[in-house]
ZAMARGU-4260 file (C-alpha; in steps of 0.2 Angstrom, whole numbers, plus 5000, padded with zeros to 4 digits):
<rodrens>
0) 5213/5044/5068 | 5196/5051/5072 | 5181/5052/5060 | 5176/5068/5058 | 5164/5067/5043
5) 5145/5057/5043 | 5143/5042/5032 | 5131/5052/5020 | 5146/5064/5018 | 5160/5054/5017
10) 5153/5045/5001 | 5145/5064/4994 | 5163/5069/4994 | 5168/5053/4983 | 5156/5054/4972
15) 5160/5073/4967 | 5177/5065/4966 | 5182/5075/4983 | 5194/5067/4995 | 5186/5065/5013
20) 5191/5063/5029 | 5193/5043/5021 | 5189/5031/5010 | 5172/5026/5010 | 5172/5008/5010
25) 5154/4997/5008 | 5153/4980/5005 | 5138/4974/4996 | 5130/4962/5008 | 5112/4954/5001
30) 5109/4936/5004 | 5122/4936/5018 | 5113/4944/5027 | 5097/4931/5030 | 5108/4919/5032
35) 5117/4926/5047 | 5102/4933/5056 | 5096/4916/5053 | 5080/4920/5042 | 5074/4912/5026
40) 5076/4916/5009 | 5057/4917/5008 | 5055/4927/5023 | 5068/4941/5017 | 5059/4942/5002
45) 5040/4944/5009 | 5044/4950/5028 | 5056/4968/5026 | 5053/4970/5046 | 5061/4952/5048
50) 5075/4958/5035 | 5080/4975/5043 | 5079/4965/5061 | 5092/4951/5052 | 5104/4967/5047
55) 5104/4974/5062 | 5108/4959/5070 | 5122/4958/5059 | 5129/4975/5053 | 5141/4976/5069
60) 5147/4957/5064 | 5151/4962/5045 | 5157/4979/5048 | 5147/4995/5051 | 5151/5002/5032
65) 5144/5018/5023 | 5130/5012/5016 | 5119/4999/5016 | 5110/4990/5004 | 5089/4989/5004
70) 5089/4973/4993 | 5077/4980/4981 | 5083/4962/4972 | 5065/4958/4984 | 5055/4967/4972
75) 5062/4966/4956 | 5073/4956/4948 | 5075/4958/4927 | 5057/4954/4927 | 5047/4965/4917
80) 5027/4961/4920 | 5025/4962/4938 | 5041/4968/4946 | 5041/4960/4962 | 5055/4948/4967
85) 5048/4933/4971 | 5040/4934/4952 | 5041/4917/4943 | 5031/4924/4927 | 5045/4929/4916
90) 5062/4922/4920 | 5056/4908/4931 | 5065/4915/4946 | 5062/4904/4957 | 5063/4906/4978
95) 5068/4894/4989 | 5066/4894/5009 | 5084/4888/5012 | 5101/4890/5008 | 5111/4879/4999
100) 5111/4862/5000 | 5094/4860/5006 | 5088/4876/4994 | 5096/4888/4982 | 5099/4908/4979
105) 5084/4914/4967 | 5093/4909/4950 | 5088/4916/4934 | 5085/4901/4921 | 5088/4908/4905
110) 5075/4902/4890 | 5072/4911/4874 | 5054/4919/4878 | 5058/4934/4866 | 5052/4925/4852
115) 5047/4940/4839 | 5055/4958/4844 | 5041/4965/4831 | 5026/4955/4842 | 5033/4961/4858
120) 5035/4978/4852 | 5018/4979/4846 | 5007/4971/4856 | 5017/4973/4872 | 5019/4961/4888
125) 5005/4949/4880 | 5017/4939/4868 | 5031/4936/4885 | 5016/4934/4900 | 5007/4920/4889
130) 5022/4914/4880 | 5025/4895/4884 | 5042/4898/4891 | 5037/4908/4906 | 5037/4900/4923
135) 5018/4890/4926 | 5016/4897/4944 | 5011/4913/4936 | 4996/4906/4929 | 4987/4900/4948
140) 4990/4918/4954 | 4976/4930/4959 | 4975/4946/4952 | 4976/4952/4968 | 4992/4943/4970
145) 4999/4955/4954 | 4992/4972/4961 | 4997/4969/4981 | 5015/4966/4973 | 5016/4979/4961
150) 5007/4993/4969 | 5006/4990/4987 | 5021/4980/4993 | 5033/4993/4988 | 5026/5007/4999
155) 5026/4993/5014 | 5045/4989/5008 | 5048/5009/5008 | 5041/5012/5024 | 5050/5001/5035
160) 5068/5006/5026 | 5065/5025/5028 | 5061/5020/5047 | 5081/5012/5048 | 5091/5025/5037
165) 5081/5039/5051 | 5087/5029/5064 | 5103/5023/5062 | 5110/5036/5051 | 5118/5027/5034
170) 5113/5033/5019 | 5106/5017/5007 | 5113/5011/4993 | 5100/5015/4981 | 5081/5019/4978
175) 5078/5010/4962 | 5084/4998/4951 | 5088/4995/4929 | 5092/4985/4919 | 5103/4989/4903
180) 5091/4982/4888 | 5105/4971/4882 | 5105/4961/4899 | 5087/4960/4897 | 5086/4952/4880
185) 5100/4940/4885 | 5089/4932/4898 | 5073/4934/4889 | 5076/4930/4871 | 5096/4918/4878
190) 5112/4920/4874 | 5113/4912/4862 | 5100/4917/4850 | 5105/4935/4855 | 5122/4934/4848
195) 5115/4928/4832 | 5103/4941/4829 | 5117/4953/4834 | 5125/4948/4818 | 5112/4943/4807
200) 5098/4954/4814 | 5109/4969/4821 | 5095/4983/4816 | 5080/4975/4825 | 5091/4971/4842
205) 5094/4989/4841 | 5077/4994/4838 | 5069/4984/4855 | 5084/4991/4865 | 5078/5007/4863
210) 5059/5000/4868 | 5067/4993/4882 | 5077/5009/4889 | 5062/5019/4887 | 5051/5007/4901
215) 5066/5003/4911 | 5070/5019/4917 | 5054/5022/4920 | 5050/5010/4931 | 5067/5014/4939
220) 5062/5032/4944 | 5046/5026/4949 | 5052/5014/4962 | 5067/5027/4969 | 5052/5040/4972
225) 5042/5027/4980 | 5058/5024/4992 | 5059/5042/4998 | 5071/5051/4983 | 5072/5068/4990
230) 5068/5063/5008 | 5078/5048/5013 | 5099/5048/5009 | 5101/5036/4996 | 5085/5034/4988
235) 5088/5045/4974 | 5102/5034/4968 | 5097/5022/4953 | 5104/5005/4952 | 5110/5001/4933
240) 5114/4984/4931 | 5124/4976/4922 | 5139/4977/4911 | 5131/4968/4895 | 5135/4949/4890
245) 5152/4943/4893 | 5165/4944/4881 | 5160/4958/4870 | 5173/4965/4860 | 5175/4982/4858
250) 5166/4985/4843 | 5151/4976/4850 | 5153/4985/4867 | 5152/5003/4859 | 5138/4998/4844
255) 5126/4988/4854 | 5128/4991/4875 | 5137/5009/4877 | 5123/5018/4867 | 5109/5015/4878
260) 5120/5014/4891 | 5125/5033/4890 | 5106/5036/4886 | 5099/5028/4902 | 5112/5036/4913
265) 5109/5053/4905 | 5090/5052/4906 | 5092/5048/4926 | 5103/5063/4930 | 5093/5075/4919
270) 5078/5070/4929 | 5089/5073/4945 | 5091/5056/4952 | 5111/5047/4952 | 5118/5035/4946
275) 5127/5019/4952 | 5132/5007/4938 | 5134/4991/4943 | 5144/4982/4930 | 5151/4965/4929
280) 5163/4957/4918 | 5179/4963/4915 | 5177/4978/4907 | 5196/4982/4904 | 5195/4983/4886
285) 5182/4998/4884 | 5188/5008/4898 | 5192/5022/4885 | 5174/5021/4881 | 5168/5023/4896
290) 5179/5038/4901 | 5166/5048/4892 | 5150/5042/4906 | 5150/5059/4914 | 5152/5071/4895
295) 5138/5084/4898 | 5133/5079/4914 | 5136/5090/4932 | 5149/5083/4944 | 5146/5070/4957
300) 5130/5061/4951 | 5139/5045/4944 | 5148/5031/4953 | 5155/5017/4943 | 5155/4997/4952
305) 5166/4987/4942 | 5168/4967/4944 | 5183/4960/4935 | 5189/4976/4928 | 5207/4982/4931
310) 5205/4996/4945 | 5224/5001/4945 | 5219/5005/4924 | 5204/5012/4930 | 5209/5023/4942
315) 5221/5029/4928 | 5207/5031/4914 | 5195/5038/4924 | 5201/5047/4938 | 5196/5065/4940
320) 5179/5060/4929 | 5171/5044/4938 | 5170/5041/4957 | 5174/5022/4956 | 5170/5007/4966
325) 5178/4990/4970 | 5184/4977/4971 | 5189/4963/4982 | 5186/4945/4975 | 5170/4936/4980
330) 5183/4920/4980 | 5195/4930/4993 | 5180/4935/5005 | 5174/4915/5005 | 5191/4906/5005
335) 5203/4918/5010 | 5208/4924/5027 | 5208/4940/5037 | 5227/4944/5032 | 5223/4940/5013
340) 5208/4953/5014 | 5218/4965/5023 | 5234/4965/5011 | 5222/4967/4995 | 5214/4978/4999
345) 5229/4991/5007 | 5233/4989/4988 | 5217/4992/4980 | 5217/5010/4992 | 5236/5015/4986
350) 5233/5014/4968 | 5214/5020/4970 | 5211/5032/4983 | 5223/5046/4979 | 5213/5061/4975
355) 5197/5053/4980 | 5183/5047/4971 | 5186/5029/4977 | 5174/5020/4987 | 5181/5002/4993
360) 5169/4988/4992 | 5167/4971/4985 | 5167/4962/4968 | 5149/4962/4965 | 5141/4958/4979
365) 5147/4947/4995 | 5144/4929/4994 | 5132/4925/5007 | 5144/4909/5013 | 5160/4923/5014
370) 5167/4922/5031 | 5161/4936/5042 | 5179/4938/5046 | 5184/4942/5029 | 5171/4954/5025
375) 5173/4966/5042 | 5193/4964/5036 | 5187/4974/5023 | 5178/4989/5032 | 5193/4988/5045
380) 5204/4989/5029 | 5199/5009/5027 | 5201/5014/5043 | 5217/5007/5045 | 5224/5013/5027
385) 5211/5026/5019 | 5215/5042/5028 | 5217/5057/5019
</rodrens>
């Protein structure tokens, strides 16, 4: 069958939960893209004309999908004084020239640097940027470093994207990028602790979630405007990461993640931007909860990525209120074969598309080793079974 609908509206139509003239379908390609237009880490992170160059080497290799991602991972990652991504001040996040073996992905190592919600609270960024946990690279950069990074790099970053999307027509992915506070504070005060204060401490961790909402979203809307929301297709989407710690019970989920969730995404619409959640983790369980995402908000501004999560029971639960997203297996795309992909993901269509609101893509994000073969099975997949 013919296309007869642009990428931009194909995926405006499953958003407002709409069927179009087919599935959308988008894998989530990041780091697999350096590494098949044969750039480094280092280079995709600093150089945005060398990255865009790599992805259009490789888009027709992958799969010409629906959107495609910016990789606004390059300048921020969960860090919270000075957002760019090759930051090693907070999370010691640390960037590598190569790939694995010789190198690594950027990896977040998790140390308890929260170590008084009250002192961080009050006194700000001061107790985390001087605290002894945080990484020691930040303490031999310039201060022209911080503000080239934090003020200037961005609109460099933006410029060159909004050149691509105007020339080759796809929509991105997003404009900015948030984290859920809960995700935050398990990296910055770890795991560990965190799920003891929960219990023995359950006021204050609520307390600094809320000082957390409040600064992430508006760094979030800050960076979308900075990347064209308004102008550019695409830009005016948030990126809400992540589905909270794993294993959560439901009583946990709904007293200490679903709050601020629900207050983050509703802060975002109202200010007229959209919302792609990004959420790990099986999120099964609180499927109930989160069938009330879109209460009090207008149609077609929220699309839900989920990870582990059941999509056939997802579908079911949310259907008709959520435009939903997912979600082959990162294992499938790196060990499996064309065949594999295929047969998955004819089944995630029939038991998701029907009546729209389904958008065909990856679980999280595709592994930069998958098998090219694998992922452009996946964007064949919806033109062979996603017709309307």
């Amino acid at each position: 069958m013919k296309e007869t609908m642009t990428s931009f509206e194909r995926l405006e139509k499953a958003w407002n939960l709409e069927e179009a003239d087919r599935v959308p379908v988008a894998p989530i390609n990041c780091y697999i893209i350096p590494y098949l237009g044969n750039i480094s880490i280092r280079e995709m992170f600093f150089e945005p004309e060398k990255l865009i160059q790599a992805t259009i080497d490789t888009r027709e290799l992958l799969g010409v999908g629906d959107f495609i991602d910016p990789n606004i991972t390059t300048l921020n990652h969960l860090s919270m004084f000075g957002r760019a991504g090759w930051d090693q001040a907070t999370l010691d996040w640390r960037l590598w020239d190569d790939f694995p073996p010789e190198g690594n992905l950027p990896s977040l190592y998790e140390k308890p640097i929260i170590e008084d919600y009250d002192d961080v609270m009050e006194r700000g960024f001061a107790p985390i940027l001087y605290s002894k946990g945080v990484g020691p690279d930040i303490f031999t950069r310039s201060i022209d470093d911080f503000l080239y990074y934090e003020y200037d790099y961005p609109q460099v970053y933006a410029a060159a994207w909004r050149k691509y999307v105007f020339e080759y027509d796809v929509p991105l992915l997003m404009g900015g990028r948030a984290c859920h506070p809960l995700d935050m504070l398990q990296y910055y005060r770890g795991i560990s602790n965190l799920t003891r204060d929960i219990f023995q401490r359950p006021e204050k961790v609520k307390e600094i979630c809320e000082w957390f909402t409040e600064y992430e979203c508006a760094l979030a809307m800050r960076d979308a405007i900075v990347m064209g929301a308004g102008e550019v297709p695409g830009a005016e989407i948030i990126f809400f990461v992540n589905g909270g710690p794993p294993g959560m019970t439901p009583r946990i989920f709904n007293e200490f993640f679903w709050p601020y969730a629900k207050k983050m995404i509703d802060t975002f619409v109202n200010r007229g931007f959209k919302v792609y959640c990004h959420w790990d983790n099986d999120l099964t369980p609180h499927l109930d909860t989160i069938s009330h995402m879109a209460d009090g908000l207008p149609k077609g501004k929220l699309l839900l990525d989920l990870e582990k999560t059941n999509m056939k029971k997802a579908k079911e639960v949310l259907g008709g209120k959520i435009c939903i997203y997912g979600n082959v297996p990162s294992a499938l795309l790196c060990y499996g074969t064309p065949d594999e992909v295929d047969a998955y993901c004819k089944q995630l269509i029939d038991d998701c598309a029907p009546g729209g609101g389904y958008v065909l893509g990856t679980e999280c994000e595709v592994p930069w080793n998958a098998k090219p073969e694998n992922v452009r099975a996946v964007v064949d997949a919806a033109s062979k079974y996603g017709w309307y």
